[in-house]
FITI-950413 format. One record per atom (N, C-alpha, C): residue in three letters; atom name; x, z, y. Coordinates in Angstrom, 3 decimals. Layout:
BEGIN
  residu  atome         x         z         y
     Ala     CA         X         Z         Y
...
This chain:
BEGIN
  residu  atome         x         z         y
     Unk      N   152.590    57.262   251.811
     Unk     CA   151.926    56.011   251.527
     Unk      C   151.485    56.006   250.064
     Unk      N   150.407    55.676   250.065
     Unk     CA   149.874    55.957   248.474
     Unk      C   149.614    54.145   247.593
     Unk      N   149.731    54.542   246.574
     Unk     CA   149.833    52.718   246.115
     Unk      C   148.550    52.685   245.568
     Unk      N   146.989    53.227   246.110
     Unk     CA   145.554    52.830   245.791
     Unk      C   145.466    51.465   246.302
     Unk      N   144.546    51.084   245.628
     Unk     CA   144.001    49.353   245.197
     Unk      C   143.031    49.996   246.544
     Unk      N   142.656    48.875   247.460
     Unk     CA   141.731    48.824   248.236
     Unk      C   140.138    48.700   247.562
     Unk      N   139.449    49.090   248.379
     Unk     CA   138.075    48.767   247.559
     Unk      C   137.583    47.665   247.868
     Unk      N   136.766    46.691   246.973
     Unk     CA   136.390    46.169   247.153
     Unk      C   135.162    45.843   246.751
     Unk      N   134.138    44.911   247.784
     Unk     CA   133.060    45.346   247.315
     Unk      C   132.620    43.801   246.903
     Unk      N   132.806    42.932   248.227
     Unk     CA   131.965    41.329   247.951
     Unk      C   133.778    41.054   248.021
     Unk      N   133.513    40.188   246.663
     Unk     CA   135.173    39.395   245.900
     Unk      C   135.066    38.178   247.417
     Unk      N   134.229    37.381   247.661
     Unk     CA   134.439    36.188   248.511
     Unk      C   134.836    36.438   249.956
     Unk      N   134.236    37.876   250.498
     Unk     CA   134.223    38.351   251.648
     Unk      C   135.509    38.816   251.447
     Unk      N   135.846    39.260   250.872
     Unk     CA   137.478    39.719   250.777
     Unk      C   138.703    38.937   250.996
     Unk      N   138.477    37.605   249.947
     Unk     CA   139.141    36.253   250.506
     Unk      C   139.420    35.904   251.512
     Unk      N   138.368    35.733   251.933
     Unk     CA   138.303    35.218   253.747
     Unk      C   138.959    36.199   254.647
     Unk      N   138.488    37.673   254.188
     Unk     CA   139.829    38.432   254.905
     Unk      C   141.046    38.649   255.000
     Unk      N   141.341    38.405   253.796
     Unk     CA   142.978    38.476   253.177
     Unk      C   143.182    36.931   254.058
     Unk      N   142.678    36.015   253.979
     Unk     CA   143.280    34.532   254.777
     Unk      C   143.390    34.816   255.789
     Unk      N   142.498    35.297   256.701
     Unk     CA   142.219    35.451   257.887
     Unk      C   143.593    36.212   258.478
     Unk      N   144.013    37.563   257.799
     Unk     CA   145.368    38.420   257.929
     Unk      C   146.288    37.609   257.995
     Unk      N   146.553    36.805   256.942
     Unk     CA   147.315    36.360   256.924
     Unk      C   148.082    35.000   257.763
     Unk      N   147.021    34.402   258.388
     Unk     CA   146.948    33.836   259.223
     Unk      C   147.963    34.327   260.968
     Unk      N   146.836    35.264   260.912
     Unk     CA   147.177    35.943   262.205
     Unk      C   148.707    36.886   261.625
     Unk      N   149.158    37.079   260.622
     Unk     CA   150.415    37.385   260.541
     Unk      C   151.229    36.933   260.750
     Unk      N   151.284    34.886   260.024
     Unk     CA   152.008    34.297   260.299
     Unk      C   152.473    33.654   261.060
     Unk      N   151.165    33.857   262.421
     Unk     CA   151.341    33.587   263.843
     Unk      C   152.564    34.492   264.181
     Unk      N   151.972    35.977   264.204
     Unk     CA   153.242    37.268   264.449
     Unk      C   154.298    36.888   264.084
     Unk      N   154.829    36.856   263.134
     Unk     CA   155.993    36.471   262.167
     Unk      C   156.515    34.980   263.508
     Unk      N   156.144    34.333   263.307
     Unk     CA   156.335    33.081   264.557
     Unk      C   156.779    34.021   265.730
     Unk      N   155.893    34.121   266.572
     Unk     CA   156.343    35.214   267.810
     Unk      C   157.647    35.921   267.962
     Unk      N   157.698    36.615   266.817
     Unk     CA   159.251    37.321   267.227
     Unk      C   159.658    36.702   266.676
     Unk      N   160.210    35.534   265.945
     Unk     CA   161.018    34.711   265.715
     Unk      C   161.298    34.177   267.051
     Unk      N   160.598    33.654   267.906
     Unk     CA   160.418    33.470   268.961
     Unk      C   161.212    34.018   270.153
     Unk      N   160.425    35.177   269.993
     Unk     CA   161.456    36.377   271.348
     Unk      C   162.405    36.220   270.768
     Unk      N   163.516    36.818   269.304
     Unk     CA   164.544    36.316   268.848
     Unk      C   165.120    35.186   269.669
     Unk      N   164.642    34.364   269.538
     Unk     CA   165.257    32.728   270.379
     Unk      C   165.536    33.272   271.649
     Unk      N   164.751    34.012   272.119
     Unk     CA   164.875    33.761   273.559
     Unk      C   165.429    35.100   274.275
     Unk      N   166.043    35.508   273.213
     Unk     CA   166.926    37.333   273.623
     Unk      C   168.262    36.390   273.112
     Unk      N   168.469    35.254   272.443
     Unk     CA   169.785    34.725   272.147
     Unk      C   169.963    33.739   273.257
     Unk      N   169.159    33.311   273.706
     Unk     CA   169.121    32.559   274.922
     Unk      C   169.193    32.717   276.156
     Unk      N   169.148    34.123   276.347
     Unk     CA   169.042    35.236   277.653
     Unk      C   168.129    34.214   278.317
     Unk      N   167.011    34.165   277.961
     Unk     CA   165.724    33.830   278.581
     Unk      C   165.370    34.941   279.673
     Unk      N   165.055    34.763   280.935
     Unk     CA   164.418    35.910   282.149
     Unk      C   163.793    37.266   280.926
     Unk      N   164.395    38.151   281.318
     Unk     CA   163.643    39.128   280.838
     Unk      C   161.833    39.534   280.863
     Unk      N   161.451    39.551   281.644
     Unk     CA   159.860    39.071   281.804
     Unk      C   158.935    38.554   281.209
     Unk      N   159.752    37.365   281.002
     Unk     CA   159.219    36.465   280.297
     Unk      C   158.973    36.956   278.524
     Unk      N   160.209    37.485   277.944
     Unk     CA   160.437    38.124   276.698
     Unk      C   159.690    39.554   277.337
     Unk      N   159.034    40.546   278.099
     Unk     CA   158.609    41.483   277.711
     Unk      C   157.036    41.124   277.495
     Unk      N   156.288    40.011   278.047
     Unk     CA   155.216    39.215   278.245
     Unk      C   154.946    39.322   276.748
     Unk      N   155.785    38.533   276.064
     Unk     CA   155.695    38.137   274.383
     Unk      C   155.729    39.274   273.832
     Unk      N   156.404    39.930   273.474
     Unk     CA   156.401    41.558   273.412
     Unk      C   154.993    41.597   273.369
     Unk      N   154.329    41.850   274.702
     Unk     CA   153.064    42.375   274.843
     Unk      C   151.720    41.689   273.979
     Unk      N   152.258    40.409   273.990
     Unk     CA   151.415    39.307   273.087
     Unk      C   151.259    39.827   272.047
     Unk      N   152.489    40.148   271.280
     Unk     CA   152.642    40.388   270.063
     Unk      C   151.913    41.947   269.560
     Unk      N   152.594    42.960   270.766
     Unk     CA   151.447    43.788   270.005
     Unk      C   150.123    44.191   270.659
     Unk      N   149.643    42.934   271.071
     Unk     CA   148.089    42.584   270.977
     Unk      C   147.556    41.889   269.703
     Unk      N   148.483    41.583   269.524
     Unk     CA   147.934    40.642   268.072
     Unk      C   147.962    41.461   266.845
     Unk      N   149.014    42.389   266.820
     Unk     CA   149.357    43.598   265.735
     Unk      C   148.067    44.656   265.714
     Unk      N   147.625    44.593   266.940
     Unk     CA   146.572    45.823   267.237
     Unk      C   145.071    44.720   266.857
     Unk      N   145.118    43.217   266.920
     Unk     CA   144.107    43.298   266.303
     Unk      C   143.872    42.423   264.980
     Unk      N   144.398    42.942   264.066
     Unk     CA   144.816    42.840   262.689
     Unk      C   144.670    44.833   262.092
     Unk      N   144.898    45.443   262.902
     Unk     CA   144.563    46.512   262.813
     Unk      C   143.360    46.888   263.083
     Unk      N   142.645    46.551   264.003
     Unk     CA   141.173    46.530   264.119
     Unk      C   140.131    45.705   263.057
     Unk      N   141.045    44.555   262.720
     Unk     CA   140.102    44.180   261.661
     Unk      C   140.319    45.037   259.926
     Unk      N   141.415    45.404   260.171
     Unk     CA   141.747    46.173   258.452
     Unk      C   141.021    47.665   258.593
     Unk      N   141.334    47.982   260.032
     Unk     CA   140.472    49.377   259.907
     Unk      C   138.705    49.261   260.198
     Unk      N   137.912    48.491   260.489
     Unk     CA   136.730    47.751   260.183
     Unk      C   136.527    47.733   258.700
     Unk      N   137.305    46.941   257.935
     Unk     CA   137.117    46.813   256.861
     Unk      C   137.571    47.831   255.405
     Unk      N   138.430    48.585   256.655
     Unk     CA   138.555    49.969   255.200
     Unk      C   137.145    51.054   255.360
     Unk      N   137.309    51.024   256.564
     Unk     CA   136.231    52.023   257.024
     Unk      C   134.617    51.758   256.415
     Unk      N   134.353    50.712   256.381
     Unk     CA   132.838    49.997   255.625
     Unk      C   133.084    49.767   254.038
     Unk      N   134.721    49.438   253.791
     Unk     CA   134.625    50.018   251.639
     Unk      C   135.149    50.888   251.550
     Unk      N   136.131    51.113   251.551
     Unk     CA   136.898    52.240   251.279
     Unk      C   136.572    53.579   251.219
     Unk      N   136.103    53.971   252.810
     Unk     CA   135.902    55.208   253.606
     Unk      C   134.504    55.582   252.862
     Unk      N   133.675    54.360   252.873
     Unk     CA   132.216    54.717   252.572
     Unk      C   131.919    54.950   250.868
     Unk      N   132.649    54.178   250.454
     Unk     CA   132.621    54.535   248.868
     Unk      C   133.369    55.334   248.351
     Unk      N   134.287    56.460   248.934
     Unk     CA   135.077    57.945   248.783
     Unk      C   133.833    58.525   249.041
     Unk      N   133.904    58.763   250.841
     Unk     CA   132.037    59.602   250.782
     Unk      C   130.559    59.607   250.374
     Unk      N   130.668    58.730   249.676
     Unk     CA   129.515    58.507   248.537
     Unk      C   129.820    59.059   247.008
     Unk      N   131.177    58.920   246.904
     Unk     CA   131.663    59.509   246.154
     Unk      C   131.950    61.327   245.791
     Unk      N   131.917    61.560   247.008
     Unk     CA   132.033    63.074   247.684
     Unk      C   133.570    63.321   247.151
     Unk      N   134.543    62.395   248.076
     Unk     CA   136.154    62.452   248.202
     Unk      C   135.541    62.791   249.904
     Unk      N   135.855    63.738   250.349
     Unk     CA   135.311    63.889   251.921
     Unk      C   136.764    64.535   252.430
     Unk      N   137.874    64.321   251.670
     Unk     CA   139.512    64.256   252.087
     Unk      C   139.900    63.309   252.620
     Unk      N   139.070    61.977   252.583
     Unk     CA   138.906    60.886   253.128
     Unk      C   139.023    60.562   254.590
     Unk      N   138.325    61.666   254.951
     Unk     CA   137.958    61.986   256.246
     Unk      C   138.902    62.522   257.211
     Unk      N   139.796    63.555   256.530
     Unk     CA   140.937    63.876   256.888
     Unk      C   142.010    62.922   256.907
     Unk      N   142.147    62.203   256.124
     Unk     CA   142.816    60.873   255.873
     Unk      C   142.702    59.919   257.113
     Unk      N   142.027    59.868   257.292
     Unk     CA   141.109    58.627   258.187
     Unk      C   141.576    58.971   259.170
     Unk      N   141.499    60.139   259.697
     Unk     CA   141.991    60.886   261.297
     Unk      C   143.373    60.855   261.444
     Unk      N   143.903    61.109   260.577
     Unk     CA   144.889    61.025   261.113
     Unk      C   145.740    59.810   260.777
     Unk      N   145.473    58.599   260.016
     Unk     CA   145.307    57.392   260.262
     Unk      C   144.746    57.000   261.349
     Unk      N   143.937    57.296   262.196
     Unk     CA   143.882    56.729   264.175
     Unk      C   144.420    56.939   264.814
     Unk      N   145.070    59.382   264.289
     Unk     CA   146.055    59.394   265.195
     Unk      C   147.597    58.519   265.321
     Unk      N   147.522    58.082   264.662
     Unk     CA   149.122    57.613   264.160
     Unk      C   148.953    55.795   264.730
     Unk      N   147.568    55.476   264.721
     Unk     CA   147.350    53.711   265.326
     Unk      C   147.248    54.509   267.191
     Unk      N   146.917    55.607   267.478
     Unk     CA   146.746    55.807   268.715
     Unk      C   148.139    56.124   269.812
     Unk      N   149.196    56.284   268.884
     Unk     CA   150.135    57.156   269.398
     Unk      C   151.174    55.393   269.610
């Protein structure tokens, strides 16, 4: 894990993304607080693998929006840059969201 500053390109468009994450995080964060409750509650199992599934639908798209948005600054201003290790980077950053 490397501690690079994200790129950024439009400061306002960035805002709205960082809210937007965070938003939909603190939904997540809710959720398994949630299943929590209801694995102490011996709630029907079903029911808790349902939420489960909720949850990483919601994880996967918070990931779709960060990898959207690395991929259009980040990715594109390395290969403009001619960092084309980037690329290697990148791959196996999908393999690792794919697995």
């Amino acid at each position: 894990m490397t501690e690079e500053k994200c790129c950024i390109i439009d400061k306002q468009e960035h805002e709205k993304i960082k809210k937007n994450l965070n938003v939909r995080l603190n939904r997540i964060e809710g959720q398994i607080r949630g299943i929590k409750k209801m694995i102490e509650n011996d709630i029907y199992c079903d029911d808790i693998l349902n939420q489960i599934s909720a949850v990483k639908a919601a994880l996967n798209g918070v990931s779709k929006v960060l990898l959207k948005r690395h991929i259009n600054t980040c990715v594109v201003n390395k290969i403009q840059n001619n960092d084309l290790e980037v690329i290697d980077e990148m791959i196996e950053t999908i393999n690792k969201m794919l697995k």
